[in-house]
N, C-alpha and C positions, 0 to 999 in steps of 0.2 A: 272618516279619513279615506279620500282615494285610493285605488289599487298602488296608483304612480309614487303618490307620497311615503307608502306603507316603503314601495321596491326602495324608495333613494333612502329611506329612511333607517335602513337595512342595511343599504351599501355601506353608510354614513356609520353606523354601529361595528361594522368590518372591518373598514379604513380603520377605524380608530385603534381596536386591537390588534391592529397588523402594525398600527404606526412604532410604537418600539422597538421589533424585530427590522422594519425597512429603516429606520437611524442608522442601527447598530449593521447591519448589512451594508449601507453607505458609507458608514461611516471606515468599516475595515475592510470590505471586497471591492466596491465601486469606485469609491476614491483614489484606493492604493492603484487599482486598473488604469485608473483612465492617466490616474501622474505615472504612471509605468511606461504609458503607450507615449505623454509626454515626452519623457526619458529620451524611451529610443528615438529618437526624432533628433538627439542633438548630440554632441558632447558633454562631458561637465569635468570640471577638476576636480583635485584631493578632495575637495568639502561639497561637494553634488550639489556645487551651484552651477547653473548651466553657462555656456562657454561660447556654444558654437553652432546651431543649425545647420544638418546637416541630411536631411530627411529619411529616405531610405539607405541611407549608404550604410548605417549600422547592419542590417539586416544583410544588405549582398553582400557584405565582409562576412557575415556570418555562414551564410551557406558559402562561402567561396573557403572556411578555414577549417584546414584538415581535421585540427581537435576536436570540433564542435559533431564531425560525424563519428569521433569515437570515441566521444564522452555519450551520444545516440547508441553507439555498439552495445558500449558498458550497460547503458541505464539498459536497454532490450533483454540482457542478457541474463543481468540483474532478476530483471521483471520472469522469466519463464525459469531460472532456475527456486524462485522461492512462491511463487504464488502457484502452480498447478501442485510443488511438495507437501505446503502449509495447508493445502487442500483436502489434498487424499489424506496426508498423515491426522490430521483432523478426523476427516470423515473413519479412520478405521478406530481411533479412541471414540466417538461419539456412539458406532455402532456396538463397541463393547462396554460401552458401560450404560446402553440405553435399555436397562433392564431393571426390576425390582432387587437384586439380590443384593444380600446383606454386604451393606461396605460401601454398596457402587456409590452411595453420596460423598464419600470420602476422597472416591477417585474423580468425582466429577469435581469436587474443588482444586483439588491435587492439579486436574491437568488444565483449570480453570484459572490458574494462580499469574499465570506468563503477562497476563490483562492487566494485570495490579501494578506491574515492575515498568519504570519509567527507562527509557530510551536511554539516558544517562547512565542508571543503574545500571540496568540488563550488556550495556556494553561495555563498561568497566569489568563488572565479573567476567565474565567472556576474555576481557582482555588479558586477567591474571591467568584463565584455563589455557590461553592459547600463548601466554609467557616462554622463550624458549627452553629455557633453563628451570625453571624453578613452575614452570606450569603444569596442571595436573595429566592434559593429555601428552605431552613427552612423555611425562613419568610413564603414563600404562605404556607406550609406547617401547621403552627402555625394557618393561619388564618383558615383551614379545621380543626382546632382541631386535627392536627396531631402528635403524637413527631416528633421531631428533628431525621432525618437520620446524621449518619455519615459517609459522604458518599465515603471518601478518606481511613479512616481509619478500613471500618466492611471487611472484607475477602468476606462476600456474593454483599459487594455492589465495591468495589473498579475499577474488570476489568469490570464490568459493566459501572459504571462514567465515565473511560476512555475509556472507546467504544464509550460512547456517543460525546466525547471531540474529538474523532478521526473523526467519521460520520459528524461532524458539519464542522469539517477541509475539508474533504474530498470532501463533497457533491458539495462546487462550483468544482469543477474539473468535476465531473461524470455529473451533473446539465447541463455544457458546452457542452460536448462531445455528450450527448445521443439527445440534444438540437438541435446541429450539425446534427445530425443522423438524426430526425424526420426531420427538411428541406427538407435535400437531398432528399428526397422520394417527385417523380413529383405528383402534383395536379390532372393528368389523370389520375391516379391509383382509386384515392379515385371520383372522378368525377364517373368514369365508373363503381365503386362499387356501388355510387347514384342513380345511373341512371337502376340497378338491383335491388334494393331497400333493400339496404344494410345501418343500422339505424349508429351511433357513434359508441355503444359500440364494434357494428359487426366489424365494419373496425380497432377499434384500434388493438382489440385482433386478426384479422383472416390476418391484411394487415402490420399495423404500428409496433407491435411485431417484423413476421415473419422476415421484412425487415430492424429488428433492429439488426438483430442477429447478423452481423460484426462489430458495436459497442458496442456490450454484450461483442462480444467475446475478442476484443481489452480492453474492460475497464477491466471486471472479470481477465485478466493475469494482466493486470496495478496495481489494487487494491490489489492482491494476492500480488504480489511481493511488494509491498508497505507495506502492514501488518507485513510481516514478517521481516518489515527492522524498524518498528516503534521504537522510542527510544527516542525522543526529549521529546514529551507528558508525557511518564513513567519515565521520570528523574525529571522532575519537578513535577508533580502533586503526584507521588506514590515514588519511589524511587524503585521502585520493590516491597513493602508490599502494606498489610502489611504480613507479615508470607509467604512472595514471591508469593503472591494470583494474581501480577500483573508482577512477574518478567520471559518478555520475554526473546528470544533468543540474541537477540542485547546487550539487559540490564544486560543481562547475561558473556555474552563476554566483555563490555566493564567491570565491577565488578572485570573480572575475570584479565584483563591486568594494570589496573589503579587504582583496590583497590589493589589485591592480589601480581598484578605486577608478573603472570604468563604469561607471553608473547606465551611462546610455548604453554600451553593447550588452551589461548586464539586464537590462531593463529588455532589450531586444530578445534575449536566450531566453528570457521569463514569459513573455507572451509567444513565442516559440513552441515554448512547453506548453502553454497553458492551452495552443490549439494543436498540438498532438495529443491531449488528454482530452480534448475535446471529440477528434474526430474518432479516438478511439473506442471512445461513449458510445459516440452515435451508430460505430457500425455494431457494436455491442448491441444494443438494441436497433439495429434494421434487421442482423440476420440472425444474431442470437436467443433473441426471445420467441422467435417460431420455434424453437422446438423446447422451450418450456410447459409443463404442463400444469395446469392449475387444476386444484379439486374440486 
């Protein structure tokens, strides 16, 4: 058998076990994309049957309406107050329990558990802690002779509450991975730091960091792109208020197809998104992974 026939012959055996995953790819990302980009291209009525060609005109309404840049504020704000917290607060559990001593595997389940609890879940409890009346934190709060916050309901406190509701979801995921991270890094490293007499705090910040930074840099795009998809949490806990203090970009689009039943403008905010999630990627890795370091 020739070289040529061996290489197609190859290809041909590649193709084929890729073919199930490129279906199912087409069938739920490339489809729904391309009738999305459809979409915004036209009107449609109550039942998203289309109406009216109409081209770009969805899109200049878009950046032409005030909401749509501060439903952008929300989601931004969203985005830096839970993924750099969910980060570090991570990283300081994964550094204390990334040791032998007796227990630590109890704790690494412990803070490992958040992974398990589904969006639905984890936001309903959340929703009865932050109940104003009969919720656990008024309580401690009453007992500090504090008033009663309301914590779903004040605009100063709302995307705050669910930030915290998001960090607590999030943390087993980031908890695992950075957990994962500290491992991999061989015992000769930090041995031969000892033995220069190099103390804890030296080797975490000069050794355990430096040689974190390919699961920095894999979690921070994980978590970015994850923020900006949030929607489960702010449906049940907020609904987008109040006075849209909490209404991101998902929450936004989904308002805008299944309240307003604007399929096209909503089709428009969705590939919107989906190339702000893109260029965010990209400069992620143009400037961010120069100063990753690999071992």
């Amino acid at each position: 058998m020739s070289l040529r026939k061996e290489k197609w012959r190859e290809s041909l055996f590649a193709y084929l076990f890729l073919l199930p995953s490129l279906v199912l790819f087409g069938i739920f990302i490339f489809y729904p994309m391309l009738r999305s980009f459809y979409f915004s291209l036209h009107l449609t009525d109550p039942r998203g049957r289309i109406a009216h060609f109409v081209g770009l005109e969805n899109f200049v309404n878009l950046f032409q309406d005030p909401n749509f840049y501060g439903s952008l504020r929300v989601t931004i704000l969203f985005m830096l107050l839970t993924v750099p917290t969910c980060i570090a607060i991570s990283t300081v559990m994964a550094a204390l329990t990334n040791n032998k001593m007796r227990g630590m595997k109890s704790f690494q389940w412990i803070f490992s558990m958040p992974v398990v609890v589904s969006v639905a879940t984890g936001s309903t409890i959340w929703l009865l802690l932050y109940h104003p009346s009969i919720g656990m934190f008024n309580y401690f709060l009453s007992l500090l002779g504090i008033d009663p916050i309301f914590w779903l309901a004040s605009t100063d406190w709302a995307l705050i509450s669910v930030s915290l509701v998001t960090i607590w979801m999030n943390i087993g995921f980031a908890y695992i991975v950075i957990l994962g991270g500290m491992k991999s890094i061989s015992q000769d490293i930090y041995e031969s730091a000892m033995i220069d007499g190099s103390g804890p705090f030296y080797s975490f910040f000069r050794i355990t960091l430096p040689l974190l930074s390919p699961t920095y840099f894999f979690l921070t795009i994980v978590s970015i792109i994850g923020s900006f998809q949030a929607f489960g949490q702010i449906y049940i806990l907020t609904r987008g208020g109040p006075s849209r203090s909490t209404n991101v970009i998902v929450f936004d689009i989904y308002q805008e197809a299944f309240i307003n039943f604007q399929f096209g403008t909503a089709s428009a905010k969705a590939l919107v998104l989906f190339a702000i999630i893109l260029v965010l990627t990209i400069l992620q890795f143009r400037f961010g992974e120069k100063k990753v370091h690999y071992q």
